[in-house]
C-alpha positions as CSV (number, residue, x, y, z in Angstrom):
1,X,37.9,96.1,111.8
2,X,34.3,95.7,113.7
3,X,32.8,98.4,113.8
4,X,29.5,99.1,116.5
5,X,27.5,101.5,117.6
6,X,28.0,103.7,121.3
7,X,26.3,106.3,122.2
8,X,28.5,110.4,122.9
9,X,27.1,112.6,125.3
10,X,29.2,115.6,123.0
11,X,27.1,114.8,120.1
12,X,23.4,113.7,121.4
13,X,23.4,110.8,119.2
14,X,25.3,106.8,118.2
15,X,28.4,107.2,116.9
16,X,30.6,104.5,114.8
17,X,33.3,102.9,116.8
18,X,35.3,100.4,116.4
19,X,38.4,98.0,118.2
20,X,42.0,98.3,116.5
21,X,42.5,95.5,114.1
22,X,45.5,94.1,116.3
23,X,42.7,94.1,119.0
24,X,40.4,91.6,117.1
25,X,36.8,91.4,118.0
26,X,35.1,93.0,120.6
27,X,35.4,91.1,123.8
28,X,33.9,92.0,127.4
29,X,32.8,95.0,127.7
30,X,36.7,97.0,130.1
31,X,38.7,93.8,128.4
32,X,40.3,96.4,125.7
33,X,43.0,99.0,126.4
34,X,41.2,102.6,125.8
35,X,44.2,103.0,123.6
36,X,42.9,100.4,121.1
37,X,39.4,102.0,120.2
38,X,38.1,104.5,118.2
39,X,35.4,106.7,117.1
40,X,35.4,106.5,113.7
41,X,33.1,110.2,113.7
42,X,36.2,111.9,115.8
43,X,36.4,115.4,114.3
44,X,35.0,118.8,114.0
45,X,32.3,118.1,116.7
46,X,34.9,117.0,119.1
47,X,35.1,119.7,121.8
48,X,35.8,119.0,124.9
49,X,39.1,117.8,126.5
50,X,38.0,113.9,126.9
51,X,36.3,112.0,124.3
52,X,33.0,110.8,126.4
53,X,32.3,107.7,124.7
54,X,36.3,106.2,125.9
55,X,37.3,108.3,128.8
56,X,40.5,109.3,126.9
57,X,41.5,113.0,126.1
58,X,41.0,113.8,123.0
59,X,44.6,113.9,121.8
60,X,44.7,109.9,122.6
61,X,41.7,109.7,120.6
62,X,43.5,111.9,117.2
63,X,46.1,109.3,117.5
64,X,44.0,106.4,117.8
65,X,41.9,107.6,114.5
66,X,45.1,108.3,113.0
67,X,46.3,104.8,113.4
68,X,43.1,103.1,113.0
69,X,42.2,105.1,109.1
70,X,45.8,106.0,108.3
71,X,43.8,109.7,107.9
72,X,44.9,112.6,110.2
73,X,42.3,114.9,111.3
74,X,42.3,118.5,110.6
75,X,44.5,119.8,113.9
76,X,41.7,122.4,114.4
77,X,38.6,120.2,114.3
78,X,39.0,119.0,117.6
């Protein structure tokens, strides 16, 4: 999995994401399904409704981490 770096307006700051493994490499920039990325720092700092950094609420973004690390998140964290 590729990861890069993109920047979240929740955090101030770069954060690691990355493109499923199914997905491949990272192609044009819209090319991917929301679906198949992730931020790989999705957690306790997670707040709002929509993960900025995708466009995707953040329940889309728990399952995406979940399938993308094999690691839930703690179901209060975000």
């Amino acid at each position: 999995m590729e990861t890069q770096l993109a920047y979240c307006s929740a955090l101030d700051r770069k954060v690691r994401v990355a493109a499923n493994a199914e997905a491949g490499a990272w192609p044009e920039p819209g090319a991917l399904d929301p679906h198949e990325l992730v931020c790989l720092e999705f957690g306790a700092s997670c707040t709002g409704t929509f993960c900025p950094v995708f466009r995707v609420p953040v329940e889309t973004m728990r399952e995406n981490y979940l399938r993308a690390t094999g690691r839930p998140t703690d179901p209060g964290e975000a």
